[in-house]
C-alpha positions as CSV (number, residue, x, y, z in Angstrom):
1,X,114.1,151.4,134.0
2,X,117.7,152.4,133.8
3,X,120.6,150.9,135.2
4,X,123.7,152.6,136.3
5,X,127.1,152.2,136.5
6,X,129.6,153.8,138.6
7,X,133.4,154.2,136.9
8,X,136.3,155.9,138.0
9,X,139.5,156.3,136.5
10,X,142.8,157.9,137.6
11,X,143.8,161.4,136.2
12,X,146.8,164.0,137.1
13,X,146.5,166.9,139.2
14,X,147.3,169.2,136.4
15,X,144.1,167.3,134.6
16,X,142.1,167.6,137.4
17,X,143.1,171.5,137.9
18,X,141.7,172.1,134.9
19,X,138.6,170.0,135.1
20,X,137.6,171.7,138.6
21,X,137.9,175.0,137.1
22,X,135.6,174.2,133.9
23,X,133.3,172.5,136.8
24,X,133.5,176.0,138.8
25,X,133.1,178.0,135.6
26,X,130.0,176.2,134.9
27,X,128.9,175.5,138.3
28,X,128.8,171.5,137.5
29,X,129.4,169.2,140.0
30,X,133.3,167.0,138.3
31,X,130.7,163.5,137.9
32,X,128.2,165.6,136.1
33,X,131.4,167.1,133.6
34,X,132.1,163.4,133.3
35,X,129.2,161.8,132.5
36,X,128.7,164.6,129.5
37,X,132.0,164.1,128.3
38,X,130.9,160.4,128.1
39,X,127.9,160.5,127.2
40,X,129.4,162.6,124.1
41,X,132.0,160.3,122.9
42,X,129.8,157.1,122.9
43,X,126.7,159.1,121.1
44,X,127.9,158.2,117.5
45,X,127.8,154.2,118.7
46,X,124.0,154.6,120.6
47,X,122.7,157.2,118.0
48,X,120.0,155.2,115.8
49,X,119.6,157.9,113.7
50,X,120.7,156.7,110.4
51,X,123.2,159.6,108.6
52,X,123.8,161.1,111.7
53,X,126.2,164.1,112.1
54,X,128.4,163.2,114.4
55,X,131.0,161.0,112.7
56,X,131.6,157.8,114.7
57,X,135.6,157.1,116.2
58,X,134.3,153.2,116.2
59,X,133.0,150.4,114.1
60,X,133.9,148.3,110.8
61,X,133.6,150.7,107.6
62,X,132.1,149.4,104.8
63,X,132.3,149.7,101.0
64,X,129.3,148.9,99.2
65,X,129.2,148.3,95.3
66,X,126.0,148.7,93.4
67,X,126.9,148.0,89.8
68,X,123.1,149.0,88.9
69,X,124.5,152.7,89.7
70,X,128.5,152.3,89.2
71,X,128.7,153.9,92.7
72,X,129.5,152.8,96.1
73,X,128.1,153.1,99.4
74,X,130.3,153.8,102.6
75,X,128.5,152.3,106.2
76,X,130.0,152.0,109.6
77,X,128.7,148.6,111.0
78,X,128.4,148.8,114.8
79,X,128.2,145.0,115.0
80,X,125.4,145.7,117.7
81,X,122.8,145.4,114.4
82,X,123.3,149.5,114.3
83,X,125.1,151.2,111.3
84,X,125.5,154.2,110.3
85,X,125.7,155.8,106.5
86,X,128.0,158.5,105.9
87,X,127.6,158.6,102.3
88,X,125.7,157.0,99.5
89,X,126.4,157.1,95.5
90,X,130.1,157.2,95.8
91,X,131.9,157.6,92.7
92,X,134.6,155.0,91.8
93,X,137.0,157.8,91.0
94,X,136.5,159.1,94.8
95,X,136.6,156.3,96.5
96,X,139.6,155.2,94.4
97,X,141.3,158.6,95.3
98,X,140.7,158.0,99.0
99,X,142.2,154.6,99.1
100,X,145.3,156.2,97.9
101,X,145.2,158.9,100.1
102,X,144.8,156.5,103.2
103,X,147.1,154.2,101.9
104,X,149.7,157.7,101.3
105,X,148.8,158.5,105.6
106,X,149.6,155.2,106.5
107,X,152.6,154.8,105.0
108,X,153.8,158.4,106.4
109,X,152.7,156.9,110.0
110,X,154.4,154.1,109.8
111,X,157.7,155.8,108.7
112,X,157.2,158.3,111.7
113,X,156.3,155.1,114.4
114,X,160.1,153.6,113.0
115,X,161.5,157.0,113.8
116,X,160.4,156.9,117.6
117,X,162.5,155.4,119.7
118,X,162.0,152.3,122.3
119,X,160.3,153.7,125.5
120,X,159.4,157.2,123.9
121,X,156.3,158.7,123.0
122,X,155.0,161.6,120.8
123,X,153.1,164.1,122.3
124,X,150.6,165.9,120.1
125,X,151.6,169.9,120.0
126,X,147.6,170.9,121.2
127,X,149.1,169.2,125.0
128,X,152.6,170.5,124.9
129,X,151.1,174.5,124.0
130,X,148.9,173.4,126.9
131,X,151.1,173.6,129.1
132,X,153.1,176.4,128.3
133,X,153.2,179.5,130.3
């Protein structure tokens, strides 16, 4: 049997707008639009399907070295006994090259987050062309 919770949350009328017209559009009900949309962000953390497409948001990655191949394997560890592998028989060159390419973003992002000021935020361009007219 499955339990069920109820959750609500707070959103803006401009949000709202636009998730009654989607719901009218696709003649949903507005909890049925939100259960999907949650249901499809927590699928990557539920899904036991090892290798799955969807790539999880969540989780401890892992670098695994076999020195048997010279390669490395990359898991997300769910911590709920459920990982997921997004790639076996990783070269050392690649995952070498995408250490410094994370370390390179990180860097950049941190420069940026000294940049903003106290009590200001950065809004992504995909929500300011939103809400353009």
């Amino acid at each position: 049997m499955v339990e069920w919770k109820t959750i609500s949350s707070k959103i803006s009328e401009d949000v709202y707008g636009a998730m009654k017209m989607i719901c009218d559009k696709e003649n949903i009900a507005p909890n049925q639009f939100i259960r999907k949309a949650v249901e499809k962000a927590v699928h990557p953390v539920l899904s036991k399907e090892p290798g799955t497409s969807d790539f999880p948001g969540i989780g401890e990655n892992k670098f695994e070295y076999d020195p048997e191949s010279d390669s490395y394997m990359w898991v997300i560890d769910f911590g709920s006994g459920n990982s997921t592998l997004i790639s076996g028989k990783l070269s050392p060159f690649f995952v070498e090259n995408i250490s410094i390419g994370i370390n390179a973003g990180l860097t950049r992002r941190a420069t940026f987050l000294k940049k903003l000021k106290k009590n200001k935020t950065y809004v992504p361009e995909a929500i300011t062309k939103f809400g353009e007219k």
